[in-house]
C-alpha positions as CSV (number, residue, x, y, z in Angstrom):
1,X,6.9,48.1,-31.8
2,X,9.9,45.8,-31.3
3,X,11.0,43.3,-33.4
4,X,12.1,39.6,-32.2
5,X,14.7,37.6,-34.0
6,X,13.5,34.5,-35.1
7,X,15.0,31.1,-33.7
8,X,18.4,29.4,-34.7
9,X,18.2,27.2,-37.4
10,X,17.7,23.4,-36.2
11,X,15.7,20.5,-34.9
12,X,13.4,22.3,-32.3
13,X,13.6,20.5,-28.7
14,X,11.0,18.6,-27.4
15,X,9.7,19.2,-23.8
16,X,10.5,17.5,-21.3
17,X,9.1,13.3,-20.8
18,X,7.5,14.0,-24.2
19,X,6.2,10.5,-26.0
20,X,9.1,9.0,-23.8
21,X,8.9,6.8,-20.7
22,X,8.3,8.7,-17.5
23,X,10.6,7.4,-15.0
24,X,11.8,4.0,-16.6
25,X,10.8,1.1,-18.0
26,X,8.4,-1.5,-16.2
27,X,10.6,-4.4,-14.9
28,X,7.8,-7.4,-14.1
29,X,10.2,-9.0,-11.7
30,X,10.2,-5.8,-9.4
31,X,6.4,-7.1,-8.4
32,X,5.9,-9.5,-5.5
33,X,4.6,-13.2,-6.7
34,X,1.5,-12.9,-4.0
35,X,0.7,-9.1,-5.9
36,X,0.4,-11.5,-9.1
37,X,-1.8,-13.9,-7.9
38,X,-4.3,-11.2,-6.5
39,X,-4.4,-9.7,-10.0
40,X,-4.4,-12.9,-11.7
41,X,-7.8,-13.6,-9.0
42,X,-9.2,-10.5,-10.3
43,X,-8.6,-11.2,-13.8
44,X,-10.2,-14.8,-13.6
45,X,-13.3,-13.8,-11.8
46,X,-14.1,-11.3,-14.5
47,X,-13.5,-13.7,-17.5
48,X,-15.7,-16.1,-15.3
49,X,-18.6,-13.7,-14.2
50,X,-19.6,-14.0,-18.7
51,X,-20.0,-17.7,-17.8
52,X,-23.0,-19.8,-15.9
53,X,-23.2,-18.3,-12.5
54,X,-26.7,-20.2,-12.1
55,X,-28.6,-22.7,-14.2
56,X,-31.5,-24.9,-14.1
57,X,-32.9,-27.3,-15.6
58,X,-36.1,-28.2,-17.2
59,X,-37.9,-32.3,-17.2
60,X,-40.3,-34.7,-16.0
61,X,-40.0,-37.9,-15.7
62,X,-36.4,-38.2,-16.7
63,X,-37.0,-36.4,-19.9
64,X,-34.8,-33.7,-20.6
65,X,-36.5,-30.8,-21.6
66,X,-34.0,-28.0,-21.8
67,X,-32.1,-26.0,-19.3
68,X,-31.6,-22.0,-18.8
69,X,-28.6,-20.6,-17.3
70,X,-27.5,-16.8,-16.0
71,X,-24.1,-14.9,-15.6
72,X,-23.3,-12.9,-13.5
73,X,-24.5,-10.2,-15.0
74,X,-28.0,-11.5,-15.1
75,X,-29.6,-9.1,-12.3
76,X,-33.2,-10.4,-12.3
77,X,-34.8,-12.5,-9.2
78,X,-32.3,-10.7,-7.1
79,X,-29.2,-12.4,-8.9
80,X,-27.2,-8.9,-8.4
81,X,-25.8,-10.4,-5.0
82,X,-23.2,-12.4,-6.6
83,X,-23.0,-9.5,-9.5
84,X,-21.9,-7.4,-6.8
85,X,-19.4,-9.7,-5.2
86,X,-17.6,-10.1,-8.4
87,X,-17.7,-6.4,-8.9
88,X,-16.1,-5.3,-5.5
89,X,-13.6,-8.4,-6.0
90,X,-12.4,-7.0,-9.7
91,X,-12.5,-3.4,-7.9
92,X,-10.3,-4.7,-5.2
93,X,-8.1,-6.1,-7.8
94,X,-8.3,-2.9,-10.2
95,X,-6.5,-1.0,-6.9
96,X,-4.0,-2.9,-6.0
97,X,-3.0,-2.7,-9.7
98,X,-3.2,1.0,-10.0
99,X,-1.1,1.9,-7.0
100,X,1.6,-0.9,-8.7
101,X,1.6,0.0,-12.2
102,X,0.8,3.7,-11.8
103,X,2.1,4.7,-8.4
104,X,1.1,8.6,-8.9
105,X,-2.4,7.7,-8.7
106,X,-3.6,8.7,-5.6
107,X,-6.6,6.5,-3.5
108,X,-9.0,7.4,-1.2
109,X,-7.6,5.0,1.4
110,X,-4.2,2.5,1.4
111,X,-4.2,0.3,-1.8
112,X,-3.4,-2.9,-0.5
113,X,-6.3,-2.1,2.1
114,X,-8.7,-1.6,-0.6
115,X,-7.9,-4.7,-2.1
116,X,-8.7,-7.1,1.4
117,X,-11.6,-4.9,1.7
118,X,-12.7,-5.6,-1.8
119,X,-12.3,-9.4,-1.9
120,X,-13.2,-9.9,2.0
121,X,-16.6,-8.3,1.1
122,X,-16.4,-10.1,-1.8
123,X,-16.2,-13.1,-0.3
124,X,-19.0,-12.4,2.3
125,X,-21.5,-11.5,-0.3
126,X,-20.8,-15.1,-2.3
127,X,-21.1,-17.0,0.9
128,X,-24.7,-14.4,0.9
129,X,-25.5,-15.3,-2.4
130,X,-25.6,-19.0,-1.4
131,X,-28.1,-18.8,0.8
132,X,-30.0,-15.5,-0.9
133,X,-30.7,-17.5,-4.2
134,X,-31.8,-21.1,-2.7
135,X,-35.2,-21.2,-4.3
136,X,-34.4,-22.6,-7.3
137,X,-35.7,-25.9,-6.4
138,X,-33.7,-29.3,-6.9
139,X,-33.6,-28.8,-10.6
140,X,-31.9,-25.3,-10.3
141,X,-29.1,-23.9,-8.3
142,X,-25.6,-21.8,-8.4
143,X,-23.4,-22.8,-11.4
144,X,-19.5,-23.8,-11.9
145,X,-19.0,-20.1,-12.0
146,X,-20.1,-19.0,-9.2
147,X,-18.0,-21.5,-6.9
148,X,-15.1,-20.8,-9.0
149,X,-15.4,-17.2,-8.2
150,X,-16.1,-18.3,-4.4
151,X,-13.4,-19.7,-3.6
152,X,-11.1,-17.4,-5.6
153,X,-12.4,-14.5,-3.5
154,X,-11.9,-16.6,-0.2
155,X,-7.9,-17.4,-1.9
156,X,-7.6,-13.3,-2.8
157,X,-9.0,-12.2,0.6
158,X,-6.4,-13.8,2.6
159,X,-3.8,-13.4,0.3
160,X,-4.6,-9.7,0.3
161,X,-4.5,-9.7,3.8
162,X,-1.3,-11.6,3.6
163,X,0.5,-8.8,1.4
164,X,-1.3,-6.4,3.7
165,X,0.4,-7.9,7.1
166,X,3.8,-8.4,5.2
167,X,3.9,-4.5,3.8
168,X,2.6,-3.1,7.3
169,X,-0.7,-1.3,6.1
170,X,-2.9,-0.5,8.5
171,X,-5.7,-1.8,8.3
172,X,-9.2,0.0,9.0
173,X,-11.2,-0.4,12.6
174,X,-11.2,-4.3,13.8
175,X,-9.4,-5.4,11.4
176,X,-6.1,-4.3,11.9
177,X,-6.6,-6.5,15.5
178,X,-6.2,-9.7,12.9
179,X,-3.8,-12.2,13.8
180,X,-0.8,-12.2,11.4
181,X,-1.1,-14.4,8.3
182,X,1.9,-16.4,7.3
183,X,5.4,-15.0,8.2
C-alpha cells in the first residue's frame, strides 16, 4: 500500500474559466445597429402577440352591447395562423440572437439565414391571416395588434435580408438570386 503526501498548505486553485467570464466581457457597441432593430422586432412582436390580435363587437341599432377580443394566443376558429406567424418571427429573432450573444452555439443552417426565413415566412403567414380570418362580419375583424406585428415582420424581413446581403450568407435555393438590398 503506498502512501500519498497530502497537498501544500494554501488557497486551492480553481479550474480553469471557473464562475469567470469566458472570453471577455460583452461590449454592446460591437453589434451592428440593423442586428438591434431585428431583435428589438422580435422583442415587440412578443410583448404585442398578449394584446388584441382580433376583436369584435357586439350591438344593434347603435347600442353598444359589449365587445370580445383574442391574442394571439387565442387558437380557436383557426386563429393559430397569425399565432404561428408571430412564433416563427420571435424564432427568427431568438437565432440571430443566439449566434450574437453566444457564438459557440451551433445552428442547423446560417443564423442570419434563419432569421429572413423566420420573419419572411412570418410575414407571408400575416398577409395569410388577413384573408384566412375574414368572416368576422363588419362588426369584427383583425385588431391593432395584429397590423402592428404585420408590418414589423415586413420591416424585419427585409432588414434581415439586408444584414444577410451585407455579411455574404448564402442564402437557401431562390433566394440567394434576390437582388441586393441597400448598399
Amino acid at each position: 500500500m503506498t502512501y500519498d503526501a497530502p497537498p501544500p498548505p494554501g488557497s486551492p486553485q480553481p479550474p480553469q474559466n471557473a464562475g469567470g467570464p469566458s472570453g471577455g466581457s460583452f461590449d454592446p457597441s460591437s453589434v451592428e445597429r440593423l442586428d438591434w432593430a431585428i431583435l428589438g422586432i422580435g422583442f415587440i412582436v412578443l410583448v404585442f402577440s398578449f394584446f388584441d390580435y382580433y376583436s369584435w363587437d357586439f350591438g344593434a341599432y347603435g347600442v353598444h352591447l359589449g365587445s370580445v377580443s383574442w391574442s394571439a394566443w387565442h387558437f380557436d376558429h383557426g386563429l393559430f395562423i397569425a399565432w404561428f406567424a408571430m412564433v416563427l418571427t420571435v424564432l427568427g429573432a431568438g437565432a440571430l440572437a443566439l449566434s450574437l450573444f453566444v457564438p459557440a452555439v451551433q445552428l442547423p443552417a446560417p443564423a442570419r439565414a434563419l432569421t429572413f426565413l423566420g420573419f419572411g415566412i412570418g410575414f407571408v403567414l400575416y398577409v395569410i391571416a388577413i384573408f384566412a380570418h375574414s368572416d368576422f362580419g363588419p362588426d369584427g375583424g383583425h385588431a391593432f395588434s395584429f397590423w402592428l406585428s404585420l408590418i414589423l415582420a415586413g420591416v424585419g424581413a427585409v432588414i434581415a435580408l439586408l444584414r444577410a446581403q451585407q455579411t455574404g450568407t448564402p442564402l437557401p435555393g431562390a433566394l440567394g438570386n434576390l437582388p441586393r438590398v441597400g448598399r
